[in-house]
SEROVEX-655517 format. One record per residue (C-alpha): x, y, z; residue in three letters; residue number from 1. Coordinates in Angstrom, 3 decimals. Layout:
atom east:X	north:Y	up:Z	type:ALA	seq:NUM
...
//
This chain:
atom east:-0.694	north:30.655	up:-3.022	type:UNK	seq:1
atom east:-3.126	north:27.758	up:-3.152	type:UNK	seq:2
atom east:-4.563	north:25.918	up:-5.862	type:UNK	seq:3
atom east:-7.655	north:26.778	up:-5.698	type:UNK	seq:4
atom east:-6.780	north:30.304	up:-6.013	type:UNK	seq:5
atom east:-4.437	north:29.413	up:-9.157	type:UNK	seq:6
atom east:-6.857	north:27.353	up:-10.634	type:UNK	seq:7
atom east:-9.319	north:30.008	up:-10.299	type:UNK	seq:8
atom east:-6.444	north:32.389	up:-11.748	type:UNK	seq:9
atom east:-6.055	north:29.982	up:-14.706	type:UNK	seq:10
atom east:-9.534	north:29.781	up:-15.447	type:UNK	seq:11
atom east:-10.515	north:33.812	up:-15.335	type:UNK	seq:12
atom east:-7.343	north:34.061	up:-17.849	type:UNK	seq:13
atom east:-8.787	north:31.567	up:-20.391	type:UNK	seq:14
atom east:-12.214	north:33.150	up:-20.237	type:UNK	seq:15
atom east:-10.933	north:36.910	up:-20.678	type:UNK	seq:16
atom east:-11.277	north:38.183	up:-17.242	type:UNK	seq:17
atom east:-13.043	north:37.929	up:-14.276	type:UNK	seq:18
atom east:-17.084	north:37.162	up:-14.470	type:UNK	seq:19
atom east:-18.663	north:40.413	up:-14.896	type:UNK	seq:20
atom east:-22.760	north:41.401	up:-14.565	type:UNK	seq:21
atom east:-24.395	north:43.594	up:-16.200	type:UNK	seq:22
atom east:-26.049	north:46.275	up:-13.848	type:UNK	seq:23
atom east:-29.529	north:46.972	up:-14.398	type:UNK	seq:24
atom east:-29.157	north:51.461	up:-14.253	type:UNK	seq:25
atom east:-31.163	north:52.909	up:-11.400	type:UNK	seq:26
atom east:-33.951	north:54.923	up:-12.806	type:UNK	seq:27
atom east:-35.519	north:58.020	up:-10.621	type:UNK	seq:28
atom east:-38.530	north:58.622	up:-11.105	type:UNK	seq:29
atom east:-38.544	north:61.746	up:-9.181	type:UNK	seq:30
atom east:-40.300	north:64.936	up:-10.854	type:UNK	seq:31
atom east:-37.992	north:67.495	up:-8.752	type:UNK	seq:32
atom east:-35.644	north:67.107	up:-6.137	type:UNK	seq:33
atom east:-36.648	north:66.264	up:-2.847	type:UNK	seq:34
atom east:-36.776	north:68.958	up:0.345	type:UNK	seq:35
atom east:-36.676	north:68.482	up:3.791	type:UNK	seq:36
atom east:-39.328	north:69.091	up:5.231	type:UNK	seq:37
atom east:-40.129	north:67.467	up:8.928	type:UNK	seq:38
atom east:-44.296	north:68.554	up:7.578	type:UNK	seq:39
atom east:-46.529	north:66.689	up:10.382	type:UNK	seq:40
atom east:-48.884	north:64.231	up:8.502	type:UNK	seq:41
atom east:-51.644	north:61.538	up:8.956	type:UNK	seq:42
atom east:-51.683	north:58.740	up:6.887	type:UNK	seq:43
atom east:-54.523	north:56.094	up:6.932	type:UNK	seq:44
atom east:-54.541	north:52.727	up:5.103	type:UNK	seq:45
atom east:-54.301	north:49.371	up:5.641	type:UNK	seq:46
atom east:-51.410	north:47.194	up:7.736	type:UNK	seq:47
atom east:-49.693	north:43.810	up:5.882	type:UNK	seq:48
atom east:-52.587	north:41.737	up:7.562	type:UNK	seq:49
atom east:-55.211	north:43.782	up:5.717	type:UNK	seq:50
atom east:-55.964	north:45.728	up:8.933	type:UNK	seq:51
atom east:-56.734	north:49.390	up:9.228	type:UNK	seq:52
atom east:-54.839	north:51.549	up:10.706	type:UNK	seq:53
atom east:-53.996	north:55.498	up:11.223	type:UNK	seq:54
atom east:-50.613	north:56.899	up:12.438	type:UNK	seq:55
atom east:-49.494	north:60.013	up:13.039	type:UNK	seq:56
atom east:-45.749	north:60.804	up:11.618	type:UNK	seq:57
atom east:-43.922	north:63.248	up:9.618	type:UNK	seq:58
atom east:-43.077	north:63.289	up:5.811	type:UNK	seq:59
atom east:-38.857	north:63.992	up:5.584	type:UNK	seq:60
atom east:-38.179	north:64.401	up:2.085	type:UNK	seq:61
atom east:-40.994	north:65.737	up:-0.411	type:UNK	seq:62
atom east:-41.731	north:67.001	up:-3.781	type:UNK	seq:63
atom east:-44.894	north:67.366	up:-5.836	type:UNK	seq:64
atom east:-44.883	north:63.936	up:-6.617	type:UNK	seq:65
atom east:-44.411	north:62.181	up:-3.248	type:UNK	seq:66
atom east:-41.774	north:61.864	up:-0.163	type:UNK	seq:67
atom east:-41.023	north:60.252	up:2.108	type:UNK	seq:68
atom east:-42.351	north:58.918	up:5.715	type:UNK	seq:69
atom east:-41.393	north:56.895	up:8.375	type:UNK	seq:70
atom east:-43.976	north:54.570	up:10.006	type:UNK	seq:71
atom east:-43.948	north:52.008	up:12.859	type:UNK	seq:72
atom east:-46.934	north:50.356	up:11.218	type:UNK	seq:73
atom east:-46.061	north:47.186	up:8.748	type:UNK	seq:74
atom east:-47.735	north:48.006	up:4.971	type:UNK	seq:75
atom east:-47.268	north:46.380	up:2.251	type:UNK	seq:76
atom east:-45.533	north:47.983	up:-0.992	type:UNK	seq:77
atom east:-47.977	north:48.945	up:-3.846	type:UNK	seq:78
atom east:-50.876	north:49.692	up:-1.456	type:UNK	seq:79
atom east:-53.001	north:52.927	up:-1.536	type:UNK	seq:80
atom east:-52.446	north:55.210	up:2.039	type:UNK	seq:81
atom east:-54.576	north:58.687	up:1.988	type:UNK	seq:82
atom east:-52.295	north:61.206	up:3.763	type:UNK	seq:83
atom east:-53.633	north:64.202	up:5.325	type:UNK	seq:84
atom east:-51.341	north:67.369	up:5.297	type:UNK	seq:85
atom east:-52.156	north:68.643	up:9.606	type:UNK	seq:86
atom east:-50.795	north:72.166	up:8.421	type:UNK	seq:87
atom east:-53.374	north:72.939	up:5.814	type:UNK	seq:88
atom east:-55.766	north:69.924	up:6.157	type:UNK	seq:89
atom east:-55.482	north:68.976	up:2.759	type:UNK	seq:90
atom east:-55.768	north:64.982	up:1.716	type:UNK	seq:91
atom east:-53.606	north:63.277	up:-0.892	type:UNK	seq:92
atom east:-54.248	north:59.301	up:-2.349	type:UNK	seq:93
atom east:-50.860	north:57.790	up:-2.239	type:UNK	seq:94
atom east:-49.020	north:53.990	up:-3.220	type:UNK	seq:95
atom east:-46.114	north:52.502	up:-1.223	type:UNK	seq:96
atom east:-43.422	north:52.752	up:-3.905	type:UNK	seq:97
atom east:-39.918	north:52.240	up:-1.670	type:UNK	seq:98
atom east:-38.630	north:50.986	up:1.887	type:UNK	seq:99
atom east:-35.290	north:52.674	up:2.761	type:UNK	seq:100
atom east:-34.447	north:50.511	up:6.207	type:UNK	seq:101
atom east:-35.443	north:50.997	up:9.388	type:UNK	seq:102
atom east:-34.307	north:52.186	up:12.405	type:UNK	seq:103
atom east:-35.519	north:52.431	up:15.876	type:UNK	seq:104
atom east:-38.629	north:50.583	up:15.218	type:UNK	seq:105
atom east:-39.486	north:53.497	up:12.542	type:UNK	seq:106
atom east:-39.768	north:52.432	up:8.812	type:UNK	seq:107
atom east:-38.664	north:55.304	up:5.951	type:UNK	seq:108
atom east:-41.257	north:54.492	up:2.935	type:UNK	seq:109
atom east:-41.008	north:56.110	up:-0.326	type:UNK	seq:110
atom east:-44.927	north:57.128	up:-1.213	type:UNK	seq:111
atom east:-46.264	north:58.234	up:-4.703	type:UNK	seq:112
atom east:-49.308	north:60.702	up:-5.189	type:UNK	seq:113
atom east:-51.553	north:59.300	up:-7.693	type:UNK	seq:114
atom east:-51.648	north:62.775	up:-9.276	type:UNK	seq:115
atom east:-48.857	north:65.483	up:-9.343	type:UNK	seq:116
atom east:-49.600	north:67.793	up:-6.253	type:UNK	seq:117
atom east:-47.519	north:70.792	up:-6.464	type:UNK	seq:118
atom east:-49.620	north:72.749	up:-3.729	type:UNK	seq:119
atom east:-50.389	north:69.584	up:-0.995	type:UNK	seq:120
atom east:-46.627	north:70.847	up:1.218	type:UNK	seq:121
atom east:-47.722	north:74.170	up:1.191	type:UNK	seq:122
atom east:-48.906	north:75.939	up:4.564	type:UNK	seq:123
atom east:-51.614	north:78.031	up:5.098	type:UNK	seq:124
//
């Protein structure tokens, strides 16, 4: 072996191990699991550069508290978005809360409802 592996050995020995970190635990703040749900939506708010905009997408994952959408518009985590439900036409206020990756020009964003709403995925 080398010596700067042995001397890195030597010195994780003396000091009782290798360097560990201490991992900060994950909290979900989810109220209920998450659904698919491929529900048609509107969202309006504003773009990084404090532009409006309006897109038309689909929410994936949902629950009463929030979901999840994929836009090809750049936002900024922590702003407001209003989403409009096209099945039922009802309107939700919503914050930016998570950015899962993107993929084909498409971002998935974790969104928030300011207020629990149980009824908002449900069809008329």
């Amino acid at each position: 072996m080398s010596k700067i592996w042995n001397t890195l050995r030597t010195l994780e020995q003396e000091k009782g191990g290798a360097p560990r970190r201490k991992l900060d635990p994950i909290i979900d703040r989810r109220d209920g699991p998450r659904l698919w749900a491929y529900a048609p939506v509107l969202v309006y708010g504003h773009t990084t550069g404090n532009e409006p905009f309006h897109e038309p997408t689909e929410a994936l994952r949902v629950n009463a508290r929030g979901g999840l959408i994929t836009l090809t518009t750049a936002v900024k985590l922590g702003n407001a978005i209003v989403l409009i439900n096209k099945a039922n036409e009802k309107e939700q206020k919503c914050r930016l809360v998570g950015y899962r990756g993107t993929y084909l020009g498409r971002s998935a964003i974790g969104f928030e409802f300011f207020e629990r709403a149980p009824g908002f995925w449900d069809a008329e």
